[in-house]
Each structure stands twice: as structure tokens, then as C-alpha cells.
C-alpha positions, 0 to 999 in steps of 0.5 A: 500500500502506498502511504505517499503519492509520489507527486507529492513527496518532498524529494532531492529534486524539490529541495533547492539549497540558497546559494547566498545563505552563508552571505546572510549571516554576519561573521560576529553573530556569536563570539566564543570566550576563549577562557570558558569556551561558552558561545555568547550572543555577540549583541549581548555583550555590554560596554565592557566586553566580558563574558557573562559566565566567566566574567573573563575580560575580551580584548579591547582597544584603549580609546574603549575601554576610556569610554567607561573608565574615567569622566575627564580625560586630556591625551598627552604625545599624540604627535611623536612618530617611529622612526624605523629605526632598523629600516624593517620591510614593511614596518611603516606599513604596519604601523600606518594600519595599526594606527587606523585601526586602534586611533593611536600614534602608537600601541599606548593611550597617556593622559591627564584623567580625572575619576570624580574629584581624583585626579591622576596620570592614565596609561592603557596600553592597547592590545589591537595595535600590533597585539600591544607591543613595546617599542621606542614611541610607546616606551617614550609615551610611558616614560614622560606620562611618569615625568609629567606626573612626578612633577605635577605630583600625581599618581599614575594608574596603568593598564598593560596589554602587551605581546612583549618587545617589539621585534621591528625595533630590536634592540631600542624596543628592549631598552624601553625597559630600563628607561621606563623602569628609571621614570617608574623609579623617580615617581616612586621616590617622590612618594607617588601611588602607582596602580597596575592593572593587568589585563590580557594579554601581558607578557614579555618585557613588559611583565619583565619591568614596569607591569610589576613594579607598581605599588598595588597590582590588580588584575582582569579576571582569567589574565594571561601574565607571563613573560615567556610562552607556553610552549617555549616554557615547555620547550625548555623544561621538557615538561608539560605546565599546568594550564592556569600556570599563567593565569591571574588567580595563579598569580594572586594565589602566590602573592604576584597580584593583590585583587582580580578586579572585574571591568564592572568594578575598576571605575568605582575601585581606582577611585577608592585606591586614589582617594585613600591610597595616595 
């Protein structure tokens, strides 16, 4: 007995598959948190971009994340310029790109910031130019943000996020270290507070000198803070390393960060920290 007529079923011949139907949906609809690995509805994340079940922090440019952080802001060194000092292939290239896409003259937002009445020298290093790296106009960027504000007697909150010393400028990228870490010095001895806020990624040089001199260290939720890889970490120990080796609450278990502070809470937190820390 035949259930169907065969004029009426559906078969292969009927169905017509949409060519376009890839083009209609947008490449960020979902975005994946790659801490917890749960899949959120990208229009739901907030101003702050972090996830709603690990509270993880994703990466965000400078000029984002001052939209939220402070009321008042004055930007210092917009004009200073690389150079290219090792003539690298394609260098000027990357920067002219990177500076389009993050709005910056280089891989660090400085100024002048005020959160209520707390007044204070601000730092926000900025992950989507060249992933934060370190070289000669961001080191000299730091490096007068600490002289202004040891002059004018203010504290200095910093925002690192940094893939490490940038290779295109060699050997002056690793001198940023040392030149940064004598300002950090002279602020220090002025009896100037310096926040540290740790964000992801911070590593390389950059962990390796002024990310852990501050007085009070706090840290994003799920932070990858180190100084080498993984795998070069691995490589040269010839064993595997604990997954969360490298992450925040690593570092606050063994006394390396003093609070993982949530995005949600830095604003009202810095405030506090400036207002009876100084």
C-alpha cells in the first residue's frame, strides 16, 4: 500500500539549497570566550566586553575601554612618530594600519584623567595595535606620562596589554625597559601611588619591568601574565605546565597580584585606591 503519492513527496529534486545563505549571516553573530569556551550572543555583550559566565575580560582597544573608565580625560604625545629605526620591510606599513585601526600614534593611550574629584596620570596600553607591543614611541609615551606626573605630583594608574618587545625595533624596543623602569623609579621616590592593572594579554618585557613594579597590582579576571610562552616554557623544561600556570588567580594565589578586579568594578575601585591610597 502506498502511504505517499509520489507527486507529492518532498524529494532531492524539490529541495533547492540558497546559494547566498552563508552571505546572510554576519561573521560576529556569536563570539566564543576563549577562557570558558561558552558561545555568547555577540549583541549581548555590554560596554565592557566580558563574558557573562566567566566574567573573563575580551580584548579591547584603549580609546574603549576610556569610554567607561574615567569622566575627564586630556591625551598627552599624540604627535611623536617611529622612526624605523632598523629600516624593517614593511614596518611603516604596519604601523600606518595599526594606527587606523586602534586611533593611536602608537600601541599606548597617556593622559591627564580625572575619576570624580581624583585626579591622576592614565596609561592603557592597547592590545589591537600590533597585539600591544613595546617599542621606542610607546616606551617614550610611558616614560614622560611618569615625568609629567612626578612633577605635577600625581599618581599614575596603568593598564598593560602587551605581546612583549617589539621585534621591528630590536634592540631600542628592549631598552624601553630600563628607561621606563628609571621614570617608574623617580615617581616612586617622590612618594607617588602607582596602580597596575593587568589585563590580557601581558607578557614579555613588559611583565619583565614596569607591569610589576607598581605599588598595588590588580588584575582582569582569567589574565594571561607571563613573560615567556607556553610552549617555549615547555620547550625548555621538557615538561608539560599546568594550564592556569599563567593565569591571574595563579598569580594572586602566590602573592604576584593583590585583587582580580572585574571591568564592572575598576571605575568605582581606582577611585577608592586614589582617594585613600595616595
Amino acid at each position: 500500500m502506498n502511504l505517499y503519492d509520489h507527486d507529492n513527496t518532498l524529494t532531492a529534486h524539490h529541495v533547492k539549497a540558497d546559494r547566498y545563505a552563508d552571505a546572510k549571516v554576519p561573521d560576529d553573530l556569536w563570539t566564543k570566550c576563549p577562557k570558558c569556551g561558552e558561545t555568547i550572543l555577540t549583541k549581548d555583550l555590554d560596554q565592557y566586553s566580558t563574558c557573562p559566565h566567566c566574567h573573563y575580560g575580551f580584548r579591547i582597544s584603549a580609546r574603549q575601554r576610556l569610554k567607561w573608565l574615567v569622566d575627564q580625560f586630556t591625551e598627552f604625545d599624540t604627535e611623536l612618530q617611529t622612526n624605523d629605526p632598523l629600516n624593517f620591510p614593511g614596518y611603516n606599513e604596519k604601523i600606518a594600519h595599526a594606527q587606523e585601526r586602534a586611533q593611536l600614534n602608537d600601541s599606548v593611550l597617556t593622559g591627564k584623567a580625572t575619576i570624580g574629584d581624583a585626579q591622576f596620570g592614565l596609561g592603557i596600553m592597547d592590545p589591537t595595535f600590533i597585539m600591544g607591543s613595546l617599542g621606542m614611541v610607546t616606551g617614550e609615551k610611558i616614560t614622560r606620562l611618569f615625568e609629567r606626573a612626578t612633577k605635577d605630583k600625581l599618581p599614575v594608574v596603568l593598564f598593560t596589554a602587551s605581546g612583549g618587545a617589539r621585534m621591528q625595533e630590536g634592540i631600542i624596543s628592549l631598552m624601553q625597559m630600563a628607561k621606563i623602569s628609571s621614570a617608574v623609579q623617580h615617581h616612586a621616590q617622590a612618594g607617588l601611588l602607582y596602580v597596575v592593572v593587568l589585563t590580557d594579554p601581558t607578557t614579555g618585557g613588559v611583565t619583565a619591568s614596569f607591569a610589576m613594579q607598581g605599588d598595588i597590582t590588580l588584575a582582569e579576571p582569567h589574565a594571561l601574565v607571563g613573560f615567556a610562552g607556553r610552549r617555549v616554557i615547555e620547550q625548555t623544561m621538557h615538561q608539560k605546565i599546568p594550564a592556569d600556570l599563567q593565569d591571574a588567580e595563579t598569580l594572586l594565589k602566590h602573592g604576584f597580584v593583590d585583587r582580580i578586579i572585574q571591568r564592572q568594578q575598576e571605575k568605582q575601585t581606582l577611585q577608592w585606591l586614589l582617594k585613600y591610597g595616595g
